[in-house]
C-alpha positions in Angstrom: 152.6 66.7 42.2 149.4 68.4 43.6 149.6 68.5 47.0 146.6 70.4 47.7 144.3 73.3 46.8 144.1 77.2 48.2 140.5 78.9 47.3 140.4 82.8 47.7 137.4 84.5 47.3 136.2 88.1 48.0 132.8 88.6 49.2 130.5 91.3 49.2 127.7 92.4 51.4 126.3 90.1 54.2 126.0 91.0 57.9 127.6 90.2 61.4 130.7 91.7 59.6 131.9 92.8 63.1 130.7 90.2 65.4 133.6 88.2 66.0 131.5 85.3 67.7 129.3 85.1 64.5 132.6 84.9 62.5 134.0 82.1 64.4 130.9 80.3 64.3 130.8 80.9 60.3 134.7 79.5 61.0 133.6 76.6 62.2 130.7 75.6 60.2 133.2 75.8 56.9 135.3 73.7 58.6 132.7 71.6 59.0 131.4 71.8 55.7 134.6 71.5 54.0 135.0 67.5 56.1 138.1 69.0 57.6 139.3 68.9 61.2 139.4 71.9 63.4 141.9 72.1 65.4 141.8 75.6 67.1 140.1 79.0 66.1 141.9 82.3 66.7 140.0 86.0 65.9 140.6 89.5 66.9 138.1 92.1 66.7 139.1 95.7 65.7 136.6 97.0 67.5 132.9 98.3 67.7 131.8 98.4 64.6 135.2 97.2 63.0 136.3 94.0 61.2 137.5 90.8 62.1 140.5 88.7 61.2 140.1 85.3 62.2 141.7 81.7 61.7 140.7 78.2 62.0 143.7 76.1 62.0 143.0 72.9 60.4 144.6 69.5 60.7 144.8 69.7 57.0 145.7 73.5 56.9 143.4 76.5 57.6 140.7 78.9 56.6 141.0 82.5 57.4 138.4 85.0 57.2 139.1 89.3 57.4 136.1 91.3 57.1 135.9 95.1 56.3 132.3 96.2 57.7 132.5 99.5 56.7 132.9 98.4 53.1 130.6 95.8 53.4 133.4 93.3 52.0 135.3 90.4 53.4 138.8 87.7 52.2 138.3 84.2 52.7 141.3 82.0 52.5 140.8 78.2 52.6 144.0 75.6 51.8 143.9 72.2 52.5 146.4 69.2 51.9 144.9 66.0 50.4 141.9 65.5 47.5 138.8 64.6 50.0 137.5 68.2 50.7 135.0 70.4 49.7 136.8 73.8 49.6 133.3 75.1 48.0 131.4 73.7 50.9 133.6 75.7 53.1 132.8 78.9 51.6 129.4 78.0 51.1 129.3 77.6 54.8 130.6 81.4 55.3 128.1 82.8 52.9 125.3 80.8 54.5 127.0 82.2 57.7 127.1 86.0 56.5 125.1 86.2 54.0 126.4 88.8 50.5 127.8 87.6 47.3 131.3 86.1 45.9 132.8 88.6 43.6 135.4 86.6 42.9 137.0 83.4 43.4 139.6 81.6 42.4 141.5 77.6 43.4 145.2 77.4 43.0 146.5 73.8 42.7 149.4 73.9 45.7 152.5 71.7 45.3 156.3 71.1 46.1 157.3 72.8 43.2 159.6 70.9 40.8 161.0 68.5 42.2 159.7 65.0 42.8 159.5 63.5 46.3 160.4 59.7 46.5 159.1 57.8 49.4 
């Protein structure tokens, strides 16, 4: 039983790498994108000219974002519960946010596990 999907992508390139602001808003936007809803968005900057870890916590899970400036590379994490979302429109979002490449990406189906759930 599928219970949802987990995209994980690595990009690289793009810009704004260590602007935590820009990252939220990028955060936001996929969330957008993605027709999920955003519950809260955490970040914490590393510093001047550091990266970024940040997470928008999601009624139907989360995206997470930590960027690398100084390799010009960044992790995108996006699970959600349910079939009705875009988890490509989500990271679509980011890139349209950040700008770069994906060099690679990959969607895990997410479940219980083996055992069947009765309602």
């Amino acid at each position: 039983m599928t219970t949802g999907h987990h995209l994980i992508a690595d990009l690289a390139g793009g810009s704004r790498l260590d602007d935590a602001a820009h990252v939220e808003t990028c955060l936001i936007a996929a969330a957008a994108a993605a027709g999920a809803t955003l519950l809260e968005v955490r970040l914490h900057s590393f510093g001047p000219a550091m990266g970024v870890t940040g997470v928008a916590l999601l009624a139907e899970s989360h995206i997470s974002i930590h960027t690398w400036p100084e390799y010009g590379t960044s992790c995108v994490d996006i699970f959600m519960c349910g079939q009705a979302h875009d988890l490509s429109a989500g990271l679509n979002a980011i890139l349209a946010g950040l700008g770069g490449s994906i060099v690679r990406s990959s969607i895990v189906e997410r479940s219980f596990g083996d055992q069947a759930i009765s309602r």
